[in-house]
C-alpha positions as CSV (number, residue, x, y, z in Angstrom):
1,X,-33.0,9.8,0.5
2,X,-29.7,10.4,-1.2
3,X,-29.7,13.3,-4.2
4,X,-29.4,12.3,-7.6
5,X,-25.6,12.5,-7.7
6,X,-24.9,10.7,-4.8
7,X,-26.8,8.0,-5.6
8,X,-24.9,7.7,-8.7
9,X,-21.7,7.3,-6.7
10,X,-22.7,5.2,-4.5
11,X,-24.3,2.7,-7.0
12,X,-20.7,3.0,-8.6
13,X,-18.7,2.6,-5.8
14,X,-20.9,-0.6,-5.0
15,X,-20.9,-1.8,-8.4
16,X,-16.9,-0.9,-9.0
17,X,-15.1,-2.3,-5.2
18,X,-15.1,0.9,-4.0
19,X,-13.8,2.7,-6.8
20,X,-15.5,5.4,-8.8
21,X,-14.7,8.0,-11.5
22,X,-15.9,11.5,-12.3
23,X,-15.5,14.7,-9.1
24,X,-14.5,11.7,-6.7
25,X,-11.9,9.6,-9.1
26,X,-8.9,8.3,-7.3
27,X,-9.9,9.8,-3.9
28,X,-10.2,7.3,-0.3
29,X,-14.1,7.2,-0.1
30,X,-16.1,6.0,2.5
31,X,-19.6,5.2,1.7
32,X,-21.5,6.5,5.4
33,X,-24.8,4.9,6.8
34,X,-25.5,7.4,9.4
35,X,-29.3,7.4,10.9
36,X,-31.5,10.6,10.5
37,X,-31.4,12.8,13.3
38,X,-34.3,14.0,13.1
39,X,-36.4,11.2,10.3
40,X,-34.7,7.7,12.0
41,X,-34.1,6.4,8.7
42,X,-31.0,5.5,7.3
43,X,-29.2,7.4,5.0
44,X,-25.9,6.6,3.5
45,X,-23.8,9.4,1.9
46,X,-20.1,8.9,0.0
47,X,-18.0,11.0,1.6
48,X,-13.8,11.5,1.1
49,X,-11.8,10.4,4.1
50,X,-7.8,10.2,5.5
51,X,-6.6,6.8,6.6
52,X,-5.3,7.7,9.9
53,X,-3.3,4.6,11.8
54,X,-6.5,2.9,12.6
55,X,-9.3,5.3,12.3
56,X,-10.4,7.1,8.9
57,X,-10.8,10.9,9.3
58,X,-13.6,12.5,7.7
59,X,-14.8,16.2,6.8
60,X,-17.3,17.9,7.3
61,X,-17.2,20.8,4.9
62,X,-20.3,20.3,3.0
63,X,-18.3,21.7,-0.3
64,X,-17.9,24.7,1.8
65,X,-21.7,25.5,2.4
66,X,-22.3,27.8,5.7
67,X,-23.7,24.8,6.8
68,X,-23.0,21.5,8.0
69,X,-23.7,18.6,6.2
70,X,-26.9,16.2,7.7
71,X,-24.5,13.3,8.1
72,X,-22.6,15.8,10.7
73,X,-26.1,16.6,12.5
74,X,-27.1,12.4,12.1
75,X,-23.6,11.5,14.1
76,X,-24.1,14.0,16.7
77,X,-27.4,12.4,17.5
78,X,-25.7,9.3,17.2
79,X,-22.6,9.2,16.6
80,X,-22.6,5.3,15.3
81,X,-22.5,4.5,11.6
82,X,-21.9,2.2,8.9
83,X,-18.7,2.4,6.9
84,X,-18.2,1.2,3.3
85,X,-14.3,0.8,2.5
86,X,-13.6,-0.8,-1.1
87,X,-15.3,-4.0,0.0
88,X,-15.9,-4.0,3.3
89,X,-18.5,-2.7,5.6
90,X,-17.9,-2.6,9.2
91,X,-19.7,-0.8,12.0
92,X,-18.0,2.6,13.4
93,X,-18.0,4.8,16.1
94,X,-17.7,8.5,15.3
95,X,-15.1,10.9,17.5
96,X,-15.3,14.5,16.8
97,X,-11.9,16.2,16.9
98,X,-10.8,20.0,17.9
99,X,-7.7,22.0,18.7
100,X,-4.4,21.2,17.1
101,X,-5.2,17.8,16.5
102,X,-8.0,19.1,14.2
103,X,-5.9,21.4,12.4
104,X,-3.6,19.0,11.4
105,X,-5.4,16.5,10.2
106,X,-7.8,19.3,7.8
107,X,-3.8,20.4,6.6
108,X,-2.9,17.0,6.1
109,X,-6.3,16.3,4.0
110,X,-6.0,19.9,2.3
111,X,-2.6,18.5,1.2
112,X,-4.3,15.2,-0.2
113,X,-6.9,17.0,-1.6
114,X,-6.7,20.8,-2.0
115,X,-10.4,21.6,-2.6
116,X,-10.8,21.1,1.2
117,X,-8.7,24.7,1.3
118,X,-11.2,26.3,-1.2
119,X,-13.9,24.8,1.0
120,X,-12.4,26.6,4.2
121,X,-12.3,29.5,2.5
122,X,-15.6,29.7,1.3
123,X,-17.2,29.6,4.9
124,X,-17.2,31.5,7.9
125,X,-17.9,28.3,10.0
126,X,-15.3,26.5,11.8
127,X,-15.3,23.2,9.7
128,X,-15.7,20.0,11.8
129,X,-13.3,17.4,11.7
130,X,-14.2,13.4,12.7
131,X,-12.8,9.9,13.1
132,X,-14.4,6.9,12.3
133,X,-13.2,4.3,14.8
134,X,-14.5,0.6,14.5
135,X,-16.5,-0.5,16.6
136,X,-15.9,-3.2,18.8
C-alpha cells in the first residue's frame, strides 16, 4: 500500500493527465505498477524518469536512503511493470543499467534535476539506474 503522500500524487497525477504540483511539479513522472517481491500484490509508486529515445530511465535513489527503494527489489523479482505516462498506460520491461552507460544517464538526470546529486551524496550505495522498455 502506497504512503500517504504518494497516494496523494498519484490520485493527482490520475486526476490531472499526468500532471501534478507540489515536490514533483513540472518533472517527467511515471506512475510504476511493479508486483511485490515478496507480498505478490501490486503496488504502484510515482516515480521521476528521463525520456531516453524509446525507453524512459528511472532512478533508483530512494531520496538518497542507504537503501533501495521496494519498487527496485519488486523489478528484480520481476522485472515487468506497468507504466503511467500523462495518459497512457502501457506494459514495460525493466533493464538495469551499469558502467558508463549508467553514469551518464544519472549526470544527464542530475542535470534535469539536481536533487539526484544531493541524493548521491547522501549514500554510500552505488545508486541503480533502469530503463523501462515497452513491452512487446
Amino acid at each position: 500500500m502506497a504512503d500517504n503522500f504518494n497516494q496523494q500524487v498519484i490520485d493527482e497525477f490520475r486526476a490531472n493527465g499526468g500532471k501534478v504540483g507540489g515536490y514533483f511539479e513540472g518533472s517527467a513522472l511515471v506512475l510504476l505498477t511493479t508486483k511485490g517481491a515478496k507480498s505478490g500484490k501490486l503496488i504502484t509508486t510515482p516515480v521521476m524518469y528521463l525520456p531516453d529515445g524509446d525507453r524512459y530511465v528511472i532512478i533508483a535513489s530512494n531520496a538518497g536512503a542507504d537503501n533501495h527503494p521496494a519498487w527496485y527489489h519488486n523489478l528484480l523479482a520481476n522485472p515487468s511493470a506497468t507504466a503511467e505516462i500523462g495518459t497512457e498506460t502501457f506494459e514495460a520491461k525493466a533493464e538495469f543499467i551499469d558502467g558508463e552507460e549508467r553514469d551518464q544517464l544519472y549526470a544527464r538526470m542530475v542535470d534535469v534535476a539536481p536533487g539526484f546529486a544531493e541524493y548521491e551524496a547522501k549514500t554510500t550505495r552505488r545508486i541503480p539506474v533502469l530503463a523501462l522498455h515497452r513491452a512487446a
